[in-house]
Structure formats: C-alpha cells, structure tokens
KOLTOR-533112 format. One line per 2 residues: for each residue x negated, y negated, z of C-alpha. Coordinates in pm, 1 decimal. Layout:
BEGIN
X Y Z ~ ...
This chain:
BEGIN
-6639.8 -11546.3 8280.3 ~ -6755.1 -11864.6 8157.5
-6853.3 -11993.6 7854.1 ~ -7285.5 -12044.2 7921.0
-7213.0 -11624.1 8082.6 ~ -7073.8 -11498.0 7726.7
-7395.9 -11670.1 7557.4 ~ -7636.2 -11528.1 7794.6
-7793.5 -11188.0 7667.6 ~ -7784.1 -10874.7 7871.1
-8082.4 -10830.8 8074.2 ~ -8343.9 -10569.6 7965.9
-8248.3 -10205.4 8062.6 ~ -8523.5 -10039.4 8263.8
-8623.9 -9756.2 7962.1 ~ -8704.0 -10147.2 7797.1
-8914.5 -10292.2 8049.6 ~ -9123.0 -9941.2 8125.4
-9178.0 -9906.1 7758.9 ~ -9301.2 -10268.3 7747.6
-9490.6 -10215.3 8048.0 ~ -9699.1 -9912.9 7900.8
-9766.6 -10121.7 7596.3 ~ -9907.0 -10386.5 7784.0
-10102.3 -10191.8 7986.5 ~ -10226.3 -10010.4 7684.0
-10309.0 -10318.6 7505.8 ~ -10493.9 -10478.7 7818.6
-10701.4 -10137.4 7819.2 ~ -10824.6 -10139.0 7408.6
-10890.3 -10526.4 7430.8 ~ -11136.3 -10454.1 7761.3
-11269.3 -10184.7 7576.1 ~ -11308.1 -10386.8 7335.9
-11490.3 -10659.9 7459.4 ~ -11696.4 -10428.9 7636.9
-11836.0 -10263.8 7322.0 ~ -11927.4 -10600.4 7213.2
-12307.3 -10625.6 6982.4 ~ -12576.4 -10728.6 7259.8
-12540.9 -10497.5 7529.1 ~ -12833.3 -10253.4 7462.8
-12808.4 -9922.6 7424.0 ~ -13000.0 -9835.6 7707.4
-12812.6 -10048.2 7990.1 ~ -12536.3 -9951.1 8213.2
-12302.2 -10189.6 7998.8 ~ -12137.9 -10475.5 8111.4
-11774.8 -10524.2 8276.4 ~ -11510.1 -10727.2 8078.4
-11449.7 -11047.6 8220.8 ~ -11054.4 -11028.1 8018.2
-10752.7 -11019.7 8273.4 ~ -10511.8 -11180.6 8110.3
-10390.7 -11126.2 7749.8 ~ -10066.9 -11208.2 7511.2
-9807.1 -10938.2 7572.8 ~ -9690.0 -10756.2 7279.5
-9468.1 -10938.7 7024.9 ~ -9227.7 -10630.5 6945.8
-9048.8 -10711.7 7292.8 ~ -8824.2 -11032.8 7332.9
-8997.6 -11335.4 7598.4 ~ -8661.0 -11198.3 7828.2
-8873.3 -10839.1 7916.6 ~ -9198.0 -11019.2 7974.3
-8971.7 -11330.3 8274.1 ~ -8836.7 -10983.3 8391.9
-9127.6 -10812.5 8453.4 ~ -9277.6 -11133.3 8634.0
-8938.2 -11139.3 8847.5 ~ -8992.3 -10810.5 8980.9
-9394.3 -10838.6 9041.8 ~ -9467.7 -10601.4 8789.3
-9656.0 -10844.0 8585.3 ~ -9780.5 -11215.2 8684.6
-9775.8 -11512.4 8436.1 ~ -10155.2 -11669.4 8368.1
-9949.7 -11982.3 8184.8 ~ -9988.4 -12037.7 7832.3
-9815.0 -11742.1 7693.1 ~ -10064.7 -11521.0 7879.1
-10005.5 -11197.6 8142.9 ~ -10212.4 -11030.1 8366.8
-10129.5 -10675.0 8609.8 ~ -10084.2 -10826.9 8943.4
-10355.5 -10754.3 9209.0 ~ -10343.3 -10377.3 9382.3
C-alpha cells in the first residue's frame, strides 16, 4: 500500500449513496414544485411546467457521494456545482 492509498478515503458504501440519492431526488421534486407554484400563474390555468433540471445536491453528503453517483450514471454533472437525474 502506498503512501497517496493510506490518504485516500474509503469510497461511499451503497446504504450512503441510496440515501443521498433519495435526498436529491426529493430536493429536485420540492424545488420544481416550487417553482411551479410561483405568483403569476392564474388560478384558472392548467399551470405551467418547471423549466429546473439541475440543482445543488445536498450539503449533508461529502463532494466524494455526489463523483460517485456521476461514475455509475446515476446522476450527471451540469458543471458548476450543479446535478441533474440522467435522461430515462
């Protein structure tokens, strides 16, 4: 084992990366929501579809989760900090 192996942490266990998972996708959800219930769309119309994909992920999980769940196609990096669910 090498010196630059003892300094690397361990990766994320997989109970980690489905818990962050399910908090992303719950946060993606409530800030859609959100935008969607935005003042201006009457209250009459059909409402209007969020135009958010892409959003910070949660803070409470370390960047090493988030390069993880990119590595594995779970997620896909929008660049500048931000993540979006990968096309279906």
């Amino acid at each position: 084992m090498s010196s630059s192996d003892a300094s690397q942490p361990p990766p994320p266990s997989p109970k980690e990366l489905k818990a962050a998972l399910k908090a992303f996708k719950k946060r993606l959800k409530l800030t859609c929501l959100d935008d969607q219930s935005r003042i201006g769309v009457g209250p009459m119309s059909s409402g209007r579809k969020s135009g958010i994909v892409a959003i910070m992920p949660p803070d409470q999980y370390p960047r090493a989760v988030w390069d993880e769940l990119v590595r594995q196609g779970r997620l896909k990096n929008a660049g500048s900090g931000l993540y979006e669910l990968p096309p279906t």
